[in-house]
N, C-alpha and C positions, 0 to 999 in steps of 0.2 A: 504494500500500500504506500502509495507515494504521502510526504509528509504533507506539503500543498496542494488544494486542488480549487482552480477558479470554479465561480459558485456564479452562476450567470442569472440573471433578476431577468424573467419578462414577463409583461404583463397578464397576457392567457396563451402566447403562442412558442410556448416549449417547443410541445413536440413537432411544430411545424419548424420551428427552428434546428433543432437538433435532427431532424431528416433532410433539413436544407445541409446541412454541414458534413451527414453522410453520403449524400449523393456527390459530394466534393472530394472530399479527401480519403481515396480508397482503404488507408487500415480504417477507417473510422468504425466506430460499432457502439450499440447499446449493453450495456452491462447490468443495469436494471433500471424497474421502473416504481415508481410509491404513486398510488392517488390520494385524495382526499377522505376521509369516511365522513359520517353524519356530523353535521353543527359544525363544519368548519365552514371560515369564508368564501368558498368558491362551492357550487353545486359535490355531491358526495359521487364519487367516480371521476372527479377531474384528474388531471393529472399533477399529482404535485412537484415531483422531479421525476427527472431522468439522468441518470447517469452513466456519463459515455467516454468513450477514447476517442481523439485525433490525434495523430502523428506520435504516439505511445503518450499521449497526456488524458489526464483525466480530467474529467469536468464534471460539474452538474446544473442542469439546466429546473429556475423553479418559472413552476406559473406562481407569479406571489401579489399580482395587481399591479396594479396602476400607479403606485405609489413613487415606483423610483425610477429613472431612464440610463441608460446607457449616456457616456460622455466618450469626447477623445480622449481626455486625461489618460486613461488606461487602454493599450490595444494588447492585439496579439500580431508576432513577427513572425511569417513567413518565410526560411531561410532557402534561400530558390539557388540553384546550381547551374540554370541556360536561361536563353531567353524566353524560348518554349515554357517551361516550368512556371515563370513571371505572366508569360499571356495565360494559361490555363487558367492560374488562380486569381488573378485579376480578374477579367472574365466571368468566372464560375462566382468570385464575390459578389460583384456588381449589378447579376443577373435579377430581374425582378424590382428594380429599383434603390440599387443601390447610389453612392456617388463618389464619385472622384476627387481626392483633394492634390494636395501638393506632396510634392519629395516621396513619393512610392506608399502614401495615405492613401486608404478609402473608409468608408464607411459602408454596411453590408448593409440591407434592405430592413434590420432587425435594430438596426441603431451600432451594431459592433464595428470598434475598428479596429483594420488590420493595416501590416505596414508587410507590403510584398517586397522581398529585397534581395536582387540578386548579392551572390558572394563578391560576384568582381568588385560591387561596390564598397563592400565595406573593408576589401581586398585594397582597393584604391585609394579611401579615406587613409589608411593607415599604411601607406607609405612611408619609407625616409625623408622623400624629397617632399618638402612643403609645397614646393611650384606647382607638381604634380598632383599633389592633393586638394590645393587651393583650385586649380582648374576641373574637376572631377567636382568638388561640391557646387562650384559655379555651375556646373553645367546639370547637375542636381536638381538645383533650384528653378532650372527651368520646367523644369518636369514636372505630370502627376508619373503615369506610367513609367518605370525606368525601363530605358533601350539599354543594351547594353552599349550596341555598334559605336551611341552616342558618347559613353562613357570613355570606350577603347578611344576616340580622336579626342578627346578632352587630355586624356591622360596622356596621350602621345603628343599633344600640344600641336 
């Protein structure tokens, strides 16, 4: 049993959420599920969590109302290995109404954000040569999506 595990607050759409994130990320899987029973706040057979794995992490998703929202303050990183990997899950985020923000940000259609990010980049932030790293986050900053091809001529100057 892992010692942390994100505890994801939505209002009544767990389990639409938590089949959104399977249908994404193939180890993903259910590990179990709790409803509600009589006299609690939500009808008795709702769902009250689910708890599941992506990418070997565990999570649990509550229906718990209305009460609280998702922020950017906190996301989840995506550590992507090609470009391909980067369109996939960008892509498969977005789907449904998600959006786009800056520097390899999105938000999913659930309020969740994620920051999709290939390796070259954080390969390239962390350079020796400042020059090279200073032109690699400039060119960062232009971005929502990161290309990589853009990064490789940033870095190459």
């Amino acid at each position: 049993m892992q010692k942390i595990t994100p505890f994801l607050w939505f209002d009544h759409q767990a389990e639409e959420a938590v089949q959104f994130y399977l249908d994404i990320f193939k180890d993903a899987k259910i590990l179990s599920i709790a409803h509600y029973g009589e006299g609690a706040p939500l009808p008795k057979g709702t769902v009250l969590t689910i708890k599941f794995t992506m990418a070997g992490q565990e999570f649990v998703a509550l229906n718990g109302g209305p009460h609280y929202s998702f922020t950017p303050a906190i996301s989840f990183v995506i550590d992507c290995e090609s470009q391909e990997e980067v369109d996939y899950y960008w892509a498969k985020l977005l789907a449904g109404g998600g959006k786009e923000s800056q520097c390899a940000w999105l938000t999913d259609k659930y309020g969740i954000s994620w920051q999709v990010v290939p390796r070259a980049l954080i390969n390239y932030l962390n350079d020796a040569d400042p020059a090279k790293a200073q032109r690699v986050m400039m060119a960062m900053f232009q971005m929502k999506k990161i290309i990589i091809a853009d990064l490789d001529k940033a870095y190459a100057g």
